[in-house]
N, C-alpha and C positions, 0 to 999 in steps of 0.2 A: 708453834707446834703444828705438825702435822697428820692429818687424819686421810683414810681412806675413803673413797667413796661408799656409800652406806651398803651397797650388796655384795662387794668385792673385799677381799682379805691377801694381805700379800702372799704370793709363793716362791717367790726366787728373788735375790736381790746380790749386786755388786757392787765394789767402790773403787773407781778411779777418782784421785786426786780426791776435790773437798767436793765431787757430785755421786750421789748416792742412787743407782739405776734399781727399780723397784718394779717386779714383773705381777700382775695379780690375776688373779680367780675368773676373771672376766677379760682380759684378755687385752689390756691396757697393760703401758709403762709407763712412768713416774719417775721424772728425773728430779729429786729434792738436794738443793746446795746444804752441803754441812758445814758451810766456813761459818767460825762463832757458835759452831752449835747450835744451832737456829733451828733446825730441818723445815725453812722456808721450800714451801711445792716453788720450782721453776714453769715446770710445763708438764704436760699429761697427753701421750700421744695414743690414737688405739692402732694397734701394729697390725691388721688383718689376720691376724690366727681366731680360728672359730670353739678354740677350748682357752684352757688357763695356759699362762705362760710358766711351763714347768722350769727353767734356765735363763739366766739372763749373763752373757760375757761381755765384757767390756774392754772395749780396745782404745789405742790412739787412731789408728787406721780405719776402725768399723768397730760396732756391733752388732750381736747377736743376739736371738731368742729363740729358745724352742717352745714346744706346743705341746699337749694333749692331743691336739689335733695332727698330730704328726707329721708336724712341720719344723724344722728351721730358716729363721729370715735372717738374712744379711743387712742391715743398712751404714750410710753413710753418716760420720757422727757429725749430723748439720740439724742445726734447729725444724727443718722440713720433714727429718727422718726418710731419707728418699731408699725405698729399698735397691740394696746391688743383687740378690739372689735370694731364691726360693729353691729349699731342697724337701723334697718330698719324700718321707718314709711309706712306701708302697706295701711293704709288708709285715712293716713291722706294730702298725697301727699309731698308739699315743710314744713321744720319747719323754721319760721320765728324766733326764740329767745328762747334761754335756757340762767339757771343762775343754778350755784353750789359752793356752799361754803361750803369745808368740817370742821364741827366742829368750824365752824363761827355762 
């Protein structure tokens, strides 16, 4: 079974295939395997946004997360998390929700 870290609470989450991508309050992701229903934690990466991660989309190509902090990060889906892009909301302040479905 799997728990959150003790100050952080999830806000956004997606599922590709049997990996469950889990955005929280503090500004970590959380990728937990749900093959067998287990929700075995894999890995636990902090994606550099300085608010909660309001969005999390998940690709074969990339992922993505947006922020409070009004940001969205691109990264590569590699156990590294190596970011491709950083898009900056200048005026909009925190983004509350994105969706993308490519070729859906």
């Amino acid at each position: 079974q799997y728990g959150m870290p003790s100050k952080s609470f999830p806000q956004s989450m997606d599922l590709l295939d049997n990996m469950l991508y889990i955005g929280d309050s503090s500004g970590y992701l959380h990728l937990v395997d749900m093959t067998h229903q287990d929700f075995s934690l894999v890995q636990t990466f902090k994606t550099g946004h300085d608010g909660r991660i309001t969005s999390v989309v998940c690709g074969y190509g990339s992922y993505m997360t947006s922020s409070s902090d009004g940001t969205v990060r691109i990264y590569q889906p590699t156990r590294k998390m190596e970011i491709m892009s950083i898009i900056k909301s200048n005026e909009c302040g925190q983004i509350t929700s994105m969706s993308y479905r490519n070729e859906v």
